[in-house]
N, C-alpha and C positions, 0 to 999 in steps of 0.2 A: 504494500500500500504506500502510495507517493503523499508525502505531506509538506507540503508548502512551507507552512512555518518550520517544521524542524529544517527545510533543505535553504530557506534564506538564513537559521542563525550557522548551519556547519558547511552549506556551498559543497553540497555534496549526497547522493539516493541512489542506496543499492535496487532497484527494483526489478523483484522476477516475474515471469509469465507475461511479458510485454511484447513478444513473437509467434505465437499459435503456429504448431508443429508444420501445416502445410506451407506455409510462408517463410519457414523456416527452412526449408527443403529445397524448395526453390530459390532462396537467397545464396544457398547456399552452392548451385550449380551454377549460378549466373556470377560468382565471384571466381568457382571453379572456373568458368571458359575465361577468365583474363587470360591475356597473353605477353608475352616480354613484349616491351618495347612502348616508345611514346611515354604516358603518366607511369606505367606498371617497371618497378622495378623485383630482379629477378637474380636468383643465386643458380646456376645448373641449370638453370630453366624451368626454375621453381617461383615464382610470382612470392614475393613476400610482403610487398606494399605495393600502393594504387595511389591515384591522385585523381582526383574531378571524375570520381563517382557519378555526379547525380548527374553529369551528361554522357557520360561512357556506358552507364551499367542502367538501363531504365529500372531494372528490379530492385535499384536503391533507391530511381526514384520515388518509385511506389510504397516502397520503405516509409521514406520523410510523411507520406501523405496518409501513412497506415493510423487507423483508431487508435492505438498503442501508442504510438510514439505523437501524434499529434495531442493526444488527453495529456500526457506530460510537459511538453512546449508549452501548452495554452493556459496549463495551470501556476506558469511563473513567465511567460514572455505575453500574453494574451491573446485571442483567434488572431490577431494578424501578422503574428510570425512566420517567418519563412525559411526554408532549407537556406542556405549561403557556399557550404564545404561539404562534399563527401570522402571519405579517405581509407584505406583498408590497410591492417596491419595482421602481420600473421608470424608471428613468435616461435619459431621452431628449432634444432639443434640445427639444422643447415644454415639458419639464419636467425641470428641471435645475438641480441644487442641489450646496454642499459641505459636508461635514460635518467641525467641526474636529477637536482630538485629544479621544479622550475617555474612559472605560467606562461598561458599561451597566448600568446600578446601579439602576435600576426595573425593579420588577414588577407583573404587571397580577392583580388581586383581585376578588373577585365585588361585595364591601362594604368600607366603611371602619368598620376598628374599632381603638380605641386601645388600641396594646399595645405595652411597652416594647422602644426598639431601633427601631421601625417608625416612619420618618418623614423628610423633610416629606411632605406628602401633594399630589395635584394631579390632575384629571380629563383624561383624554384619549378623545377620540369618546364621552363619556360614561361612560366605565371608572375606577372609580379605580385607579389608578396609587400606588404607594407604594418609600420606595426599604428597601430589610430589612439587617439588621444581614450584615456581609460574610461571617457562614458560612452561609450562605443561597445568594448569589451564588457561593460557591466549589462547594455542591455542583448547580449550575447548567451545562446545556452548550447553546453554539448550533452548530445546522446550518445552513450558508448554501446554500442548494441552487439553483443559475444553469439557467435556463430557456434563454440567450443565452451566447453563448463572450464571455468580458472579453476585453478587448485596452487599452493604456495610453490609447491615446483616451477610451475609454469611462469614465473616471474609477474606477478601480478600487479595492479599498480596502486601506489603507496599514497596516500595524502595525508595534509594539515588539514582536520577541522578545523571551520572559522577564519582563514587565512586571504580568502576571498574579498574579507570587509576591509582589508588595511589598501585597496588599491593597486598601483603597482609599485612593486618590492625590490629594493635593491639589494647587497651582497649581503649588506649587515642585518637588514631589516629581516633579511630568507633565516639568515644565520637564527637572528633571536627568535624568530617562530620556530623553527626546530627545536631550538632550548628547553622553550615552554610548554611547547603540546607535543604528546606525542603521535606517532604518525597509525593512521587506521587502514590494513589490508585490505583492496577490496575483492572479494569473491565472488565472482557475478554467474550465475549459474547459464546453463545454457538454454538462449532464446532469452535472457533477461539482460537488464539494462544498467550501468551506470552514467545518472544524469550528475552534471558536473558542471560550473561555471567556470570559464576560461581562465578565471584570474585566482582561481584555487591551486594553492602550490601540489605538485602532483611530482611522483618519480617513479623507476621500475627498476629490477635487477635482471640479469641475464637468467634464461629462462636453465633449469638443474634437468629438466625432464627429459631423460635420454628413450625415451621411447619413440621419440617423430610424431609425437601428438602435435595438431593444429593448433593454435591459441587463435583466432579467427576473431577480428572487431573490424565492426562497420561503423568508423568514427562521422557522428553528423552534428554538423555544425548549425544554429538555426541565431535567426534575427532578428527583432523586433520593427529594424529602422532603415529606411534606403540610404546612402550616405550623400554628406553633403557635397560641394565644390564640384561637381561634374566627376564625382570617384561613385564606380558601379561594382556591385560585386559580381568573382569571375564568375562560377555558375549560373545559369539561368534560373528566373526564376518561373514558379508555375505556370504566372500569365504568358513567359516569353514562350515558356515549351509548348504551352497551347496554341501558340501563332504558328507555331513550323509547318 
């Protein structure tokens, strides 16, 4: 059960049963046919992250738009939120990484245009990327949606309750949240969700699990607000999809 209030004081909701098995079966064949190359990067010819999801893989987009994951959005951004990022990460001994502490303070943009507040600037998979002044990011929410059940082998990912409220965090500032709270495991079962605000400090370890288990997340980004100065987010969004 998603509750609002506790998820604006800790910036942070494990919640399961947010994917219904056949939805789940099918997402999960339509991340299977990625292929190397372009957004998708790949170890041996094993795809372990994607980029620009919600116009590459329509079965994410229909994800963003699913009764589950919209009843979570609307219940902290409100009905007029919209998809912005879809991203796929896949955690396996072939390909196996740790991420330190950190928040997520870029966003991905159709073009770079200079406009106050907005910056530094940097290209990823060809996107530019820019990081936006933090009431941008506040009115920001992610869905972490697990294709695979976490278990602590699997490197799962670590947060600071509450960390979300102090803005954006400098070296010292990450340091003294670490001090004082300690950090909470999340365990997301599979077909469940953890929803998460951008600017909640978050890390991972390298995944221990030698079996070649999948760790499978459909990372969705959503937004309350179109941006300003002529800056557009890169994904389309529903109205643009429904023009093509």
């Amino acid at each position: 059960m998603f509750d609002p209030a506790s998820f604006a004081r800790d910036g942070f909701s494990v919640v399961s049963d947010v994917v219904g098995p056949a939805e789940l079966s099918a997402l999960i064949a339509a991340v299977e046919a990625i292929r190397p190359g372009g957004s998708a990067l790949d170890r041996a010819g094993q795809v372990y992250a994607s980029r620009n999801l919600l116009d590459d893989v329509p079965a994410v987009r229909d994800l963003s738009r699913s009764p589950g994951i919209r009843a979570l959005v609307e219940a902290v951004l409100g009905p007029g939120a919209f998809a912005v990022r879809g991203l796929l990460f896949d955690k396996t001994p072939g390909a196996n990484w740790m991420v330190p502490w950190h928040q997520d303070l870029t966003i991905a943009v159709k073009a770079r245009v200079e406009a106050p507040g907005f910056g530094p600037w940097t290209v990823k998979a060809g996107v530019p990327h820019v990081r936006p002044p933090v009431g941008v990011l506040e009115r920001m929410l992610t869905v972490r949606v697990h294709l695979d059940a976490d278990d602590p082998a699997r490197g799962p990912l670590r947060v600071i309750p509450g960390s979300h409220r102090d803005g954006r965090l400098g070296a010292l500032e990450t340091q003294a949240w670490l001090e004082r709270v300690a950090a909470v495991t999340c365990l997301v079962p599979r077909g469940g969700a953890l929803v998460m605000s951008p600017l909640l400090l978050h890390a991972s370890s390298t995944s221990a699990d030698e079996s070649h288990h999948h760790r499978r997340v459909v990372h969705l980004e959503f937004a309350a607000d179109s941006l300003p100065h002529g800056l557009e987010w890169n994904e389309p969004s529903d109205s643009e999809v429904a023009t093509r």
